[in-house]
mmCIF entry with sequence, helices, sheets and N, C-alpha, C, O atoms, coordinates in Angstrom:
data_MODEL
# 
_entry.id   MODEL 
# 
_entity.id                         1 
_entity.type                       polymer 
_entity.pdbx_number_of_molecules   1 
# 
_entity_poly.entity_id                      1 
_entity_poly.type                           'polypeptide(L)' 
_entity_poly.nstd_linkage                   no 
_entity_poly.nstd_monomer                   no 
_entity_poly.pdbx_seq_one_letter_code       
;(UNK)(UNK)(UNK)(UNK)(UNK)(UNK)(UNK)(UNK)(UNK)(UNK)(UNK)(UNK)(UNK)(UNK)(UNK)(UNK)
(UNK)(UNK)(UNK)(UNK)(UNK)(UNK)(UNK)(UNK)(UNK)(UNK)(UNK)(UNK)(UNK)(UNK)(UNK)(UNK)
(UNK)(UNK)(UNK)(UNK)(UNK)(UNK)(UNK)(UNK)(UNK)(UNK)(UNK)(UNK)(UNK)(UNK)(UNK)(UNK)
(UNK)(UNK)(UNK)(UNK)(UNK)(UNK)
;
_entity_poly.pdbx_seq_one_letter_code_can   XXXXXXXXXXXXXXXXXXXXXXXXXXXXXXXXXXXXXXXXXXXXXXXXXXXXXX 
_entity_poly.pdbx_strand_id                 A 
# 
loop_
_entity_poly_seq.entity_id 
_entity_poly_seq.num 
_entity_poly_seq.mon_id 
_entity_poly_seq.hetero 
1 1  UNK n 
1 2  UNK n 
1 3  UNK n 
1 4  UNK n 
1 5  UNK n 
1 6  UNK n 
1 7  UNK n 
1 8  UNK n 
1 9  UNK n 
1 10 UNK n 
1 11 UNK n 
1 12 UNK n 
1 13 UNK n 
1 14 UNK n 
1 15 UNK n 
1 16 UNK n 
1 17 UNK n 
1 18 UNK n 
1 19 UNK n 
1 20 UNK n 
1 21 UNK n 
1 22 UNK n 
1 23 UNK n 
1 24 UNK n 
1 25 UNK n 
1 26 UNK n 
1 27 UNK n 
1 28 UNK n 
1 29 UNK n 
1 30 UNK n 
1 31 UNK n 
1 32 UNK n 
1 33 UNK n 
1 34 UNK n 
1 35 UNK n 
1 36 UNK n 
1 37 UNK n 
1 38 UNK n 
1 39 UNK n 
1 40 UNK n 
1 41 UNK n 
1 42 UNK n 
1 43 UNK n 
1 44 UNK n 
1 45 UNK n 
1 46 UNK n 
1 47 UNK n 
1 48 UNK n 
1 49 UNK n 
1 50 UNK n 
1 51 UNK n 
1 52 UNK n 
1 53 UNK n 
1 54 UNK n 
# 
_struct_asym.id          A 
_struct_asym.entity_id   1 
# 
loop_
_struct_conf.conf_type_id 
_struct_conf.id 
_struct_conf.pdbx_PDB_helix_id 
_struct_conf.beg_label_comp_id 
_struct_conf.beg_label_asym_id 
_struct_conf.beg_label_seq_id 
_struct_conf.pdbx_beg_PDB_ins_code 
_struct_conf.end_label_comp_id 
_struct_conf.end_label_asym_id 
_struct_conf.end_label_seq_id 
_struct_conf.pdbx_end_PDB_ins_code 
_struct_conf.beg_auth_comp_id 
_struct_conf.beg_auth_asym_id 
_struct_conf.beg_auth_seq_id 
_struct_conf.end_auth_comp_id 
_struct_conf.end_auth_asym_id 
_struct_conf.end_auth_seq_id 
_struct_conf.pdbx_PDB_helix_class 
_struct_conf.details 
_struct_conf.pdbx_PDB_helix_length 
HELX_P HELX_P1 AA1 UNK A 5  ? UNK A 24 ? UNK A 5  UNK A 24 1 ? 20 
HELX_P HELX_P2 AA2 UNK A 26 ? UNK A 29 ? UNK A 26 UNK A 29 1 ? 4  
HELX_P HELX_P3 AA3 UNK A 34 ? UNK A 40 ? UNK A 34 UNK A 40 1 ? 7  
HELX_P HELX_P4 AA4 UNK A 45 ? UNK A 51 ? UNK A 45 UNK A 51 1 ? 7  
# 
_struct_conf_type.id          HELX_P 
_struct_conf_type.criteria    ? 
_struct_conf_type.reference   ? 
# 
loop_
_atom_site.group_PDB 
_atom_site.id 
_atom_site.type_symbol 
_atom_site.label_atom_id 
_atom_site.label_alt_id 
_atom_site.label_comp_id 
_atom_site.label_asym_id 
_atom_site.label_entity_id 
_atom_site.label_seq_id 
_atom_site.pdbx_PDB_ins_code 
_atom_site.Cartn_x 
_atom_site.Cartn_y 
_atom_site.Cartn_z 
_atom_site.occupancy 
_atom_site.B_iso_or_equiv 
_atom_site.pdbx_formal_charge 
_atom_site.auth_seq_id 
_atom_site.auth_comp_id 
_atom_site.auth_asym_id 
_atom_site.auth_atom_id 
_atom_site.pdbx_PDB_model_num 
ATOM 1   N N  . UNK A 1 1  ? -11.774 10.585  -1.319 1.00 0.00 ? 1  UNK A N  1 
ATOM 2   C CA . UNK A 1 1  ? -11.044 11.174  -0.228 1.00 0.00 ? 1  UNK A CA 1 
ATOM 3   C C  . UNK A 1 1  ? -9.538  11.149  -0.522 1.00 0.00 ? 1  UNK A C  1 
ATOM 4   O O  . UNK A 1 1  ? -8.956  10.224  -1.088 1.00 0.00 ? 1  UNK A O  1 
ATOM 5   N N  . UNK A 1 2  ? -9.005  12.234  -0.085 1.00 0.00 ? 2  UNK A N  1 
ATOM 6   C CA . UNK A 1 2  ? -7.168  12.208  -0.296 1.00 0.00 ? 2  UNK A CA 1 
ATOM 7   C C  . UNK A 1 2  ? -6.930  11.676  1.171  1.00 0.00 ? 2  UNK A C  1 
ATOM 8   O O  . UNK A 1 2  ? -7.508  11.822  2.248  1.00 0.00 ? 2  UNK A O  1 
ATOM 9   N N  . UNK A 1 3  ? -5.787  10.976  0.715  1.00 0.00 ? 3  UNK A N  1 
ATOM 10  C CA . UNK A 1 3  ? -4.819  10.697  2.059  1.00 0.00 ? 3  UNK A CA 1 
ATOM 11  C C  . UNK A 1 3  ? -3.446  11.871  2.182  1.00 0.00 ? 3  UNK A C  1 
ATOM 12  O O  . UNK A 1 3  ? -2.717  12.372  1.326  1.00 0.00 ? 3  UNK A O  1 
ATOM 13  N N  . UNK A 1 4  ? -3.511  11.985  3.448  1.00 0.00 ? 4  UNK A N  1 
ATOM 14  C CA . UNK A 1 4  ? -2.437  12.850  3.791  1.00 0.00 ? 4  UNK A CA 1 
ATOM 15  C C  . UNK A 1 4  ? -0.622  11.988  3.430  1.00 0.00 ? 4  UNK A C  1 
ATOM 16  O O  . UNK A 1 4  ? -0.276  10.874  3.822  1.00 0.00 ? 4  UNK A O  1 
ATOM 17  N N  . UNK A 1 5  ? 0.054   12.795  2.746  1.00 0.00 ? 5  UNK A N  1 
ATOM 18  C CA . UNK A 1 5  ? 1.677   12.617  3.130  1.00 0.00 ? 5  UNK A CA 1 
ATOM 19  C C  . UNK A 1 5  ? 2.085   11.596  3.928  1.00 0.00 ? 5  UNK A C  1 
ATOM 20  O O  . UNK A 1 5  ? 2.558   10.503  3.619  1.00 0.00 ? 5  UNK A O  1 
ATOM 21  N N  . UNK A 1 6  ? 1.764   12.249  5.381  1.00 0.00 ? 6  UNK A N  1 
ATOM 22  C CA . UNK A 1 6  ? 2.243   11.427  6.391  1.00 0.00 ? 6  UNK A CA 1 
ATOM 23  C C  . UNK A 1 6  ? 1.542   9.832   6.676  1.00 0.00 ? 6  UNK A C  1 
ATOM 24  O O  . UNK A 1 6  ? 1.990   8.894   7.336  1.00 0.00 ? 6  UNK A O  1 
ATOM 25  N N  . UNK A 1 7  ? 0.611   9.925   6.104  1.00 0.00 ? 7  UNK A N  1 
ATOM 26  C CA . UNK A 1 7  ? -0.403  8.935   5.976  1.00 0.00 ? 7  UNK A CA 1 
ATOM 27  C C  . UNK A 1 7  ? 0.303   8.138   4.912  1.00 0.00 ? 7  UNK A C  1 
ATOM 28  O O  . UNK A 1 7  ? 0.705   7.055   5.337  1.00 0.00 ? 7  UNK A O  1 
ATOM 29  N N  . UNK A 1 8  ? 0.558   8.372   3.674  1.00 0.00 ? 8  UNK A N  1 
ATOM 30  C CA . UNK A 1 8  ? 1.067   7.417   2.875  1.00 0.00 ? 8  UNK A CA 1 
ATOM 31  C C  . UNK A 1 8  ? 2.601   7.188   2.914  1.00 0.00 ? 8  UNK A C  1 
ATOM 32  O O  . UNK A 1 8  ? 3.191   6.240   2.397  1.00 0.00 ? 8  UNK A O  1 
ATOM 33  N N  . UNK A 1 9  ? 3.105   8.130   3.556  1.00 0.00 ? 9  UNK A N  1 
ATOM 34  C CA . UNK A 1 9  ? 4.674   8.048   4.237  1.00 0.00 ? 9  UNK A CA 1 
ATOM 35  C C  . UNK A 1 9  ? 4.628   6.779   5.494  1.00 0.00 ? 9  UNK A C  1 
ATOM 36  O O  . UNK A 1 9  ? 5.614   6.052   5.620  1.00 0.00 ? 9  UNK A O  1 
ATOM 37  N N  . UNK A 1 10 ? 3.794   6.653   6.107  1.00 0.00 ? 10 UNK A N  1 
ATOM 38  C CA . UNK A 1 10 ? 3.774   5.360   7.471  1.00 0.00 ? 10 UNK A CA 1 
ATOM 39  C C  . UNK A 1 10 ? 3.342   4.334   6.626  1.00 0.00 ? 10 UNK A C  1 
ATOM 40  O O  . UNK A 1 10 ? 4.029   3.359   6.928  1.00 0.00 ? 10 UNK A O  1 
ATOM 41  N N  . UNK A 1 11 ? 2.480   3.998   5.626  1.00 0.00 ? 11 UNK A N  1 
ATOM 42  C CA . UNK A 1 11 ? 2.145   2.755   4.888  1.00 0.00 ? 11 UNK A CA 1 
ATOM 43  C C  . UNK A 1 11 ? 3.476   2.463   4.344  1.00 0.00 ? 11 UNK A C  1 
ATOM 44  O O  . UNK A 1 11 ? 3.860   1.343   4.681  1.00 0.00 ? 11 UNK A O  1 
ATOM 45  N N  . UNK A 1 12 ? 4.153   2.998   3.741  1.00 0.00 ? 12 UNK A N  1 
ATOM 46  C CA . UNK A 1 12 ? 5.258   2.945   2.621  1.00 0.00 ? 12 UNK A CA 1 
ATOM 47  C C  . UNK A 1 12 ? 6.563   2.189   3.438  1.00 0.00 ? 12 UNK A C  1 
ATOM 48  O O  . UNK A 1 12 ? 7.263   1.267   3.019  1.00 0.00 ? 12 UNK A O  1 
ATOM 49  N N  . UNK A 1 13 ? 6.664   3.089   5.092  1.00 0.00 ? 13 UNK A N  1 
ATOM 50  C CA . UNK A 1 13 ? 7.480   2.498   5.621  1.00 0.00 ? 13 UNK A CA 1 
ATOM 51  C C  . UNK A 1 13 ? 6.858   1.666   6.432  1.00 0.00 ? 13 UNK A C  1 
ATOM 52  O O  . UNK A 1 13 ? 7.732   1.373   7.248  1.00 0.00 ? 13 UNK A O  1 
ATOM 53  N N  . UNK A 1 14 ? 5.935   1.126   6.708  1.00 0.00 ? 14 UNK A N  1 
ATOM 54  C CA . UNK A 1 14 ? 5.392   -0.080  7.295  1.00 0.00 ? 14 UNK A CA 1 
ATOM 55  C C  . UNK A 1 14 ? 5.427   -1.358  6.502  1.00 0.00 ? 14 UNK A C  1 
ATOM 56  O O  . UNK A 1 14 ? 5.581   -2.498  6.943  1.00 0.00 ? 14 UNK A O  1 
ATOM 57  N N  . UNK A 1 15 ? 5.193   -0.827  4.791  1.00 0.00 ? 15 UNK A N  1 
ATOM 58  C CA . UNK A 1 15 ? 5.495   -2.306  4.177  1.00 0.00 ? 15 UNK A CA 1 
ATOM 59  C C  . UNK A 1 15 ? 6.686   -2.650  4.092  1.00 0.00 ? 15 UNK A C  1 
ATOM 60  O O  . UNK A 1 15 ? 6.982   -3.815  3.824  1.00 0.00 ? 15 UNK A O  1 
ATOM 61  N N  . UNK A 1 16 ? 7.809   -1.485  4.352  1.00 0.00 ? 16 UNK A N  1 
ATOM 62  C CA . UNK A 1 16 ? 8.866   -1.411  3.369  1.00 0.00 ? 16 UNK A CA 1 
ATOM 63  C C  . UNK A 1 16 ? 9.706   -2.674  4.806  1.00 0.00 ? 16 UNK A C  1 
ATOM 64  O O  . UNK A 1 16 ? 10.519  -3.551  4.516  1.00 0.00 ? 16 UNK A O  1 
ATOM 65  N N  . UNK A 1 17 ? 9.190   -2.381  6.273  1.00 0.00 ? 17 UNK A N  1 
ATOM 66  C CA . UNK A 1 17 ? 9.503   -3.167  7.197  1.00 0.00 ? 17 UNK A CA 1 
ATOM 67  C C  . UNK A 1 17 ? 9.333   -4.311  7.324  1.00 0.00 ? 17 UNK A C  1 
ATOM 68  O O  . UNK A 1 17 ? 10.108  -5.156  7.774  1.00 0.00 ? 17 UNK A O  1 
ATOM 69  N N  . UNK A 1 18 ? 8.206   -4.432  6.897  1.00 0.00 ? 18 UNK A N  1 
ATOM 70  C CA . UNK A 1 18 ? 7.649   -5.740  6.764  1.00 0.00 ? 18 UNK A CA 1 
ATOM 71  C C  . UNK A 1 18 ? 8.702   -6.786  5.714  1.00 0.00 ? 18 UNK A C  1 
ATOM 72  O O  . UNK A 1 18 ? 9.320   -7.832  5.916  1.00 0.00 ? 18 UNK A O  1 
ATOM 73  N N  . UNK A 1 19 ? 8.529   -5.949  4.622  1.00 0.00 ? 19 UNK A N  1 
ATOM 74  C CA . UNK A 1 19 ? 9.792   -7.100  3.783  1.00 0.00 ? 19 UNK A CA 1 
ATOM 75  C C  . UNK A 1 19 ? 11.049  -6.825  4.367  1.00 0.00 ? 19 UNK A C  1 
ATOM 76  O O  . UNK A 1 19 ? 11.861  -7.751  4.358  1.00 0.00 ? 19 UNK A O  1 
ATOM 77  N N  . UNK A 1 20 ? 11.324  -5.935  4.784  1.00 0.00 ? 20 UNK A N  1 
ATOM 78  C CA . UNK A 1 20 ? 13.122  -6.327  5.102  1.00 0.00 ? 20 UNK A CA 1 
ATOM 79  C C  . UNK A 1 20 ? 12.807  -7.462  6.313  1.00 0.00 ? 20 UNK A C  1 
ATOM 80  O O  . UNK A 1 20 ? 13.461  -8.495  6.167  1.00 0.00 ? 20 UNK A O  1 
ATOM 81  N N  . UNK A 1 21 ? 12.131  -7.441  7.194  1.00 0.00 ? 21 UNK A N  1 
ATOM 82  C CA . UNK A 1 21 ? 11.578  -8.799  8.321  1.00 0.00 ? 21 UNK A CA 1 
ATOM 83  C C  . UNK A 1 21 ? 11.336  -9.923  7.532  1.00 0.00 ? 21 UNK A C  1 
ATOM 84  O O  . UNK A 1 21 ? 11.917  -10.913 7.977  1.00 0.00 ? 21 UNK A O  1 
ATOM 85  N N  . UNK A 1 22 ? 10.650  -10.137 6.464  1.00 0.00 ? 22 UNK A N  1 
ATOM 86  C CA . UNK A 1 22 ? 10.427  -11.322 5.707  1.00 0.00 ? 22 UNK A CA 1 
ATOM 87  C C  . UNK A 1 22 ? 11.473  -11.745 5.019  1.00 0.00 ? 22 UNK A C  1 
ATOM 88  O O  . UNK A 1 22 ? 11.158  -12.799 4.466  1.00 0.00 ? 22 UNK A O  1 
ATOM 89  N N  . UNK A 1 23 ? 12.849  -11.366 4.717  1.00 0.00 ? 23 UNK A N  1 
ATOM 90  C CA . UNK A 1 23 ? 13.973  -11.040 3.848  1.00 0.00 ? 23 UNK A CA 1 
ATOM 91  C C  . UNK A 1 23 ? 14.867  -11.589 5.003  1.00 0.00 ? 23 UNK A C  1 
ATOM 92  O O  . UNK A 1 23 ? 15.535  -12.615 4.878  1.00 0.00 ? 23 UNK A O  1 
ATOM 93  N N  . UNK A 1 24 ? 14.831  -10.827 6.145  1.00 0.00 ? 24 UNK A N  1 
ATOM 94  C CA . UNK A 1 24 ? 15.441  -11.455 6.842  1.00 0.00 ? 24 UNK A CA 1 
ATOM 95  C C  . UNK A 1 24 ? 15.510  -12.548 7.846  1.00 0.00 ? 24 UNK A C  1 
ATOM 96  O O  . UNK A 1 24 ? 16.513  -13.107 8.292  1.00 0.00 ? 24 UNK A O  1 
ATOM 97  N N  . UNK A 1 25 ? 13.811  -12.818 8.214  1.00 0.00 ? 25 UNK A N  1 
ATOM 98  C CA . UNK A 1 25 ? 13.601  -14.314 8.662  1.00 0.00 ? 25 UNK A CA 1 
ATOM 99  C C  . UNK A 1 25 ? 13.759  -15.153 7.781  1.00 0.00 ? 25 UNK A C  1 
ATOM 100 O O  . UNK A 1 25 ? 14.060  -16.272 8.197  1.00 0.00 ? 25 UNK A O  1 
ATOM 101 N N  . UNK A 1 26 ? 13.609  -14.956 6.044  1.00 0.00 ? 26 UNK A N  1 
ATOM 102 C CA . UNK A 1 26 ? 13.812  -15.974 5.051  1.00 0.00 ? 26 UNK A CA 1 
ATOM 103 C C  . UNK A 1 26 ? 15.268  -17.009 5.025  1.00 0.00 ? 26 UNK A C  1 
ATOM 104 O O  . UNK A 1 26 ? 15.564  -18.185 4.812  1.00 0.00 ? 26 UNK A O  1 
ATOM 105 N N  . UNK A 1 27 ? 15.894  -15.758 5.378  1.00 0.00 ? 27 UNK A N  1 
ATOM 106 C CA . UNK A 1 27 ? 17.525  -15.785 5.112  1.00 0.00 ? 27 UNK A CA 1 
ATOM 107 C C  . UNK A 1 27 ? 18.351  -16.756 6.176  1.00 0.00 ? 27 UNK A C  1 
ATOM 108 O O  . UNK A 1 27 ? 19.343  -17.476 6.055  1.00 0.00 ? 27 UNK A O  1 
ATOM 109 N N  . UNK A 1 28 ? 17.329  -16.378 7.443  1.00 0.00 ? 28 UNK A N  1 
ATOM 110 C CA . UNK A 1 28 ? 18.092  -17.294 8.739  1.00 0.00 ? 28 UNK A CA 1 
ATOM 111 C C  . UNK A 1 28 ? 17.238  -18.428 8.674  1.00 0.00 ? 28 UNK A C  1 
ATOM 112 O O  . UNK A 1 28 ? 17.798  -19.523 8.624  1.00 0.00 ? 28 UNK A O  1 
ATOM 113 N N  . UNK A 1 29 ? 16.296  -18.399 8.666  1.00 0.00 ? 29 UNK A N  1 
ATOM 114 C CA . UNK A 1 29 ? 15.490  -20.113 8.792  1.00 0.00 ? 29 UNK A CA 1 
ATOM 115 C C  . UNK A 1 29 ? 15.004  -21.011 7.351  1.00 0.00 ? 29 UNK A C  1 
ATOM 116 O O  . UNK A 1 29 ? 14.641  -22.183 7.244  1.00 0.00 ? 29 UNK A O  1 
ATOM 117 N N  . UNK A 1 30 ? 15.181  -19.846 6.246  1.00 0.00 ? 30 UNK A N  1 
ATOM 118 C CA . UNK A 1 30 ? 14.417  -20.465 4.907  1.00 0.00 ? 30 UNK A CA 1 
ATOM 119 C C  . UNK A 1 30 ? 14.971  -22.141 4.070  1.00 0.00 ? 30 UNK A C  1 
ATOM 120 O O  . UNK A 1 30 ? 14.328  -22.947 3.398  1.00 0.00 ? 30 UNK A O  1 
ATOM 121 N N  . UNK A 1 31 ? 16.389  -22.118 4.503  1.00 0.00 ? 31 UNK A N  1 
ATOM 122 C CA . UNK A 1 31 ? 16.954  -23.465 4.282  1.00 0.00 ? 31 UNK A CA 1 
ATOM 123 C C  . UNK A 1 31 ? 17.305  -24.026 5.772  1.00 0.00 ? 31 UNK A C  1 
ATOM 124 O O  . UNK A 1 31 ? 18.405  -24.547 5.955  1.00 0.00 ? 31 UNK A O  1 
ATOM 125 N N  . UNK A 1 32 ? 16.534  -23.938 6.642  1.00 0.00 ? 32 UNK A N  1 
ATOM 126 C CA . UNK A 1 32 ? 16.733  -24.820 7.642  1.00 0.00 ? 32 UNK A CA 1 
ATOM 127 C C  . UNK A 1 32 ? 15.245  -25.808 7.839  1.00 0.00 ? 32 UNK A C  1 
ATOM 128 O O  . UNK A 1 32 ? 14.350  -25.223 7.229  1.00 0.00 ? 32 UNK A O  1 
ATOM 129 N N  . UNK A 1 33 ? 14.909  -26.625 8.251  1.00 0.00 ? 33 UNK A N  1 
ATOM 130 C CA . UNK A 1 33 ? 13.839  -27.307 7.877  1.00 0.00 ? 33 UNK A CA 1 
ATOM 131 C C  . UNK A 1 33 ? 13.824  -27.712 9.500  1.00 0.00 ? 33 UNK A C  1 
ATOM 132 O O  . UNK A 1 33 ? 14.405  -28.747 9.826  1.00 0.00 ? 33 UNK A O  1 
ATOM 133 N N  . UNK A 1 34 ? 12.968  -26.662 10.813 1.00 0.00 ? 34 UNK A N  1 
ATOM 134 C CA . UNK A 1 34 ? 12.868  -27.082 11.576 1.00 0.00 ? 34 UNK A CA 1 
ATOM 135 C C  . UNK A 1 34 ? 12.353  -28.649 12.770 1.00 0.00 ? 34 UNK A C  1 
ATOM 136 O O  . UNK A 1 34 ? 12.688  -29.107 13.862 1.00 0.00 ? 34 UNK A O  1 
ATOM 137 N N  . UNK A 1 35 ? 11.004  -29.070 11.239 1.00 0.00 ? 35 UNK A N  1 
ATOM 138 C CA . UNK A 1 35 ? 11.134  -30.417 11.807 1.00 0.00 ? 35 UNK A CA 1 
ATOM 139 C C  . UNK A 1 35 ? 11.936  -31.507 11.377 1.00 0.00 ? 35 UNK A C  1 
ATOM 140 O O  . UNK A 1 35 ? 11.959  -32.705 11.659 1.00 0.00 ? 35 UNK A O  1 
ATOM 141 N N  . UNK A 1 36 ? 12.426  -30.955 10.808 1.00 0.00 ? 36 UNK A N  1 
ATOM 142 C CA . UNK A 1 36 ? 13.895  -32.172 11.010 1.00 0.00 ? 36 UNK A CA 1 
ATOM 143 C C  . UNK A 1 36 ? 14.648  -32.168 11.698 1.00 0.00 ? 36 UNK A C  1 
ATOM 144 O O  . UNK A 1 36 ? 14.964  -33.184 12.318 1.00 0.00 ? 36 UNK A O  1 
ATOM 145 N N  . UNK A 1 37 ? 15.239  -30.986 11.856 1.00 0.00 ? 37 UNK A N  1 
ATOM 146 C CA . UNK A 1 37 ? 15.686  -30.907 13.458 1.00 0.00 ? 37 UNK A CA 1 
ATOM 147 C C  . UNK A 1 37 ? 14.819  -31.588 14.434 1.00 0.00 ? 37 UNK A C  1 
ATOM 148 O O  . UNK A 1 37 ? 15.421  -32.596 14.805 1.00 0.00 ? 37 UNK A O  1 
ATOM 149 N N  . UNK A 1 38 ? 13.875  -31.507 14.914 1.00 0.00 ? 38 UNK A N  1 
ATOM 150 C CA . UNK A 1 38 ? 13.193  -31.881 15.861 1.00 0.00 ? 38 UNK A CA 1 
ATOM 151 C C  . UNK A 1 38 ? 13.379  -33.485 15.632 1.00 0.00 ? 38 UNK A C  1 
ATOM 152 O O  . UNK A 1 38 ? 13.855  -34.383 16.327 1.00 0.00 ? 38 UNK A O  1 
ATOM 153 N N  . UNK A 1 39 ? 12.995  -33.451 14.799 1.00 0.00 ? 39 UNK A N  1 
ATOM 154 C CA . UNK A 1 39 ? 12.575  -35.177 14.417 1.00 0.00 ? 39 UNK A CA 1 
ATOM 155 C C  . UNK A 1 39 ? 14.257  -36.239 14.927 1.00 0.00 ? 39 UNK A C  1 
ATOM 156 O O  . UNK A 1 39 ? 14.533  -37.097 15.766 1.00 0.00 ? 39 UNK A O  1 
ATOM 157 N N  . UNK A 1 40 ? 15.034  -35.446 13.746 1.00 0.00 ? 40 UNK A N  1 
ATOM 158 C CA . UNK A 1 40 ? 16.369  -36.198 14.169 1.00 0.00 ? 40 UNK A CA 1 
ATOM 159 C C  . UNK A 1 40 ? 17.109  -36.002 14.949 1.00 0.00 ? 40 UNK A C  1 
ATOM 160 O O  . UNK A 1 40 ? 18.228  -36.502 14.831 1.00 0.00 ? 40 UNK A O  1 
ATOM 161 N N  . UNK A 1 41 ? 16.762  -35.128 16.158 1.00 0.00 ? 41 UNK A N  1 
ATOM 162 C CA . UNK A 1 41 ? 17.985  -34.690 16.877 1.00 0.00 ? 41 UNK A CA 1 
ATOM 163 C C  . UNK A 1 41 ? 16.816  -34.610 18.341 1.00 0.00 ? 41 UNK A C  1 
ATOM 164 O O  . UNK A 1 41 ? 16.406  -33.513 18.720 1.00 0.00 ? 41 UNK A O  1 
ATOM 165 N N  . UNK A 1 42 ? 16.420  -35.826 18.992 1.00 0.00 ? 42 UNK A N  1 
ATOM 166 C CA . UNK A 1 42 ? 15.407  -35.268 19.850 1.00 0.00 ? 42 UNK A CA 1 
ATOM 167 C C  . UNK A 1 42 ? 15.801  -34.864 21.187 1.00 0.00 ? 42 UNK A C  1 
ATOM 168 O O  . UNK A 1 42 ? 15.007  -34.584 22.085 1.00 0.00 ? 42 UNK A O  1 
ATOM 169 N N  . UNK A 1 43 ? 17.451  -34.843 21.302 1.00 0.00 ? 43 UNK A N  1 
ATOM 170 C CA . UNK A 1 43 ? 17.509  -35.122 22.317 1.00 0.00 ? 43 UNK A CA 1 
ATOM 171 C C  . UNK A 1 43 ? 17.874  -33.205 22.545 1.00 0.00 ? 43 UNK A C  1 
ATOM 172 O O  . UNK A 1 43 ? 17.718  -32.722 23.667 1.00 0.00 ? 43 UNK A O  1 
ATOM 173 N N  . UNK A 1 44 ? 18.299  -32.396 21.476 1.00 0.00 ? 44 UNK A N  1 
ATOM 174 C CA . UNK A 1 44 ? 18.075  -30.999 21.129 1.00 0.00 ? 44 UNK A CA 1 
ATOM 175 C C  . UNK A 1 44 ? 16.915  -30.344 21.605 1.00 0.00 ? 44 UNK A C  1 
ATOM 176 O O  . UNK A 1 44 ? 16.967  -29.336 22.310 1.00 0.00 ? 44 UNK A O  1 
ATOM 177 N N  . UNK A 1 45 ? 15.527  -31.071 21.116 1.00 0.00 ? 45 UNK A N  1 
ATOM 178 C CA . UNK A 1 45 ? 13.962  -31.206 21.542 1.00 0.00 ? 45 UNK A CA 1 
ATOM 179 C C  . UNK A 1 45 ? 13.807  -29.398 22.426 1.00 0.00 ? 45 UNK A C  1 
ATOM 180 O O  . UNK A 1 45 ? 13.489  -28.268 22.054 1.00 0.00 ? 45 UNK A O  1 
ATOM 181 N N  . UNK A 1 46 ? 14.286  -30.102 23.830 1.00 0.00 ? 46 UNK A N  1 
ATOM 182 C CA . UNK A 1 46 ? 14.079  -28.909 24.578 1.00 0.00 ? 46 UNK A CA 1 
ATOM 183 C C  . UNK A 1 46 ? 14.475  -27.869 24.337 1.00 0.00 ? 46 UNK A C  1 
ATOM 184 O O  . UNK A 1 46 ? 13.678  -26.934 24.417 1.00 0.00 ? 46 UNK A O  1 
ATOM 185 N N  . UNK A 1 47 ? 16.139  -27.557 23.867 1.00 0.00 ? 47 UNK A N  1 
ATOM 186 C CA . UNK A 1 47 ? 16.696  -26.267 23.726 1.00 0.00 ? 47 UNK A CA 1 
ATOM 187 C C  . UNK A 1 47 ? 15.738  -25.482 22.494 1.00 0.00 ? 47 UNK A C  1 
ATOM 188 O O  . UNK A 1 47 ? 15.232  -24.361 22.447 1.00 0.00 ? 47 UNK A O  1 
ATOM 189 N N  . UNK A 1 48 ? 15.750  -26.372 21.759 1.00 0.00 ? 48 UNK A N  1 
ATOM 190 C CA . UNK A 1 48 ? 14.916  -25.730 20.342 1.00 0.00 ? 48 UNK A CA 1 
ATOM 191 C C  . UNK A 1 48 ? 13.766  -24.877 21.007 1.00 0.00 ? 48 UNK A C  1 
ATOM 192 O O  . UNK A 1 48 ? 13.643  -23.708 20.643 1.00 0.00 ? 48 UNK A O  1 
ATOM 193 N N  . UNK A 1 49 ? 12.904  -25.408 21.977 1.00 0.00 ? 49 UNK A N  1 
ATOM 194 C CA . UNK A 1 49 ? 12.018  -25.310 22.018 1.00 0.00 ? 49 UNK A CA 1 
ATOM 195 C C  . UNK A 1 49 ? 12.092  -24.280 22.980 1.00 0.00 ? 49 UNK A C  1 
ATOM 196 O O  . UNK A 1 49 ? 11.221  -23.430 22.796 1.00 0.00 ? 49 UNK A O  1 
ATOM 197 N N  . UNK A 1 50 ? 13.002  -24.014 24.162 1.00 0.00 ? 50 UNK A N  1 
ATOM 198 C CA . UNK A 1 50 ? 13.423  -22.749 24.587 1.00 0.00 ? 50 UNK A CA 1 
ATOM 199 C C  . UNK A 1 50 ? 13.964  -21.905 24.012 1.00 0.00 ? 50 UNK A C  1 
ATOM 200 O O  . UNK A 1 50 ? 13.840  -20.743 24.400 1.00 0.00 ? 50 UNK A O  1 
ATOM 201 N N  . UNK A 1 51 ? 14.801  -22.247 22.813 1.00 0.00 ? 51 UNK A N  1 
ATOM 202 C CA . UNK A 1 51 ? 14.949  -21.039 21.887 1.00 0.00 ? 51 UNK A CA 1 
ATOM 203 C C  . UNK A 1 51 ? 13.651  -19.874 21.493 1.00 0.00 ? 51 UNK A C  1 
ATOM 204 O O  . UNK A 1 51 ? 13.543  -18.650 21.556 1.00 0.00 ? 51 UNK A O  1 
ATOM 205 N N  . UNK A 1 52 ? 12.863  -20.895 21.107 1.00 0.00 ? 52 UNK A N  1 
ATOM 206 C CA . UNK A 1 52 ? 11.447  -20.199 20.047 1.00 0.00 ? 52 UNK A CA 1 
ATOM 207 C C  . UNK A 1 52 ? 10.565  -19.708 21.202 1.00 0.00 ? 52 UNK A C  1 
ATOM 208 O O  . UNK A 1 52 ? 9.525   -19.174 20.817 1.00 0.00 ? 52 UNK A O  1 
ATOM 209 N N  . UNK A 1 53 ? 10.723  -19.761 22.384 1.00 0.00 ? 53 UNK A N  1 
ATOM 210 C CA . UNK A 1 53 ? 9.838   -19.584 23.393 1.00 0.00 ? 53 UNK A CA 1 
ATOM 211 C C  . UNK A 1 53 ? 9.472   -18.150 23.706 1.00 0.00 ? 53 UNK A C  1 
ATOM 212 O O  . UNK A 1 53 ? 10.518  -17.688 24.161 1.00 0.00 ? 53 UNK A O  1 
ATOM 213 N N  . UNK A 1 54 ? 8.625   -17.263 23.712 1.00 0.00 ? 54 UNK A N  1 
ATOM 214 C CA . UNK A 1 54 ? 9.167   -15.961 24.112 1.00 0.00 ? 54 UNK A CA 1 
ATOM 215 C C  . UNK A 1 54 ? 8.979   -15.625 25.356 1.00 0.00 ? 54 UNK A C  1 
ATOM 216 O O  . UNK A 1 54 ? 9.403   -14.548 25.775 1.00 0.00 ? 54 UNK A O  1 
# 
């Protein structure tokens, strides 16, 4: 079976999203080591945890 254009045009930009999202969650959290935060700073605890909350 062929795939249509537009069909391999939405895969292409669906992965291509996916890594700039992985690129850019890497970038903000990849050297931060959230349970350490947690661990050493408990009194932070809550805000952290309302941060990540959705």
């Amino acid at each position: 079976m062929r795939r249509s254009k537009r069909f391999n045009l939405v895969v292409v930009a669906t992965i291509l999203a996916l890594c700039i999202a992985g690129i850019l969650f890497y970038a903000e959290y990849g050297t931060k080591s959230l349970v350490d935060e947690l661990v050493t700073n408990p009194d932070k605890f809550e805000e952290v945890v309302d941060s990540i909350a959705v």
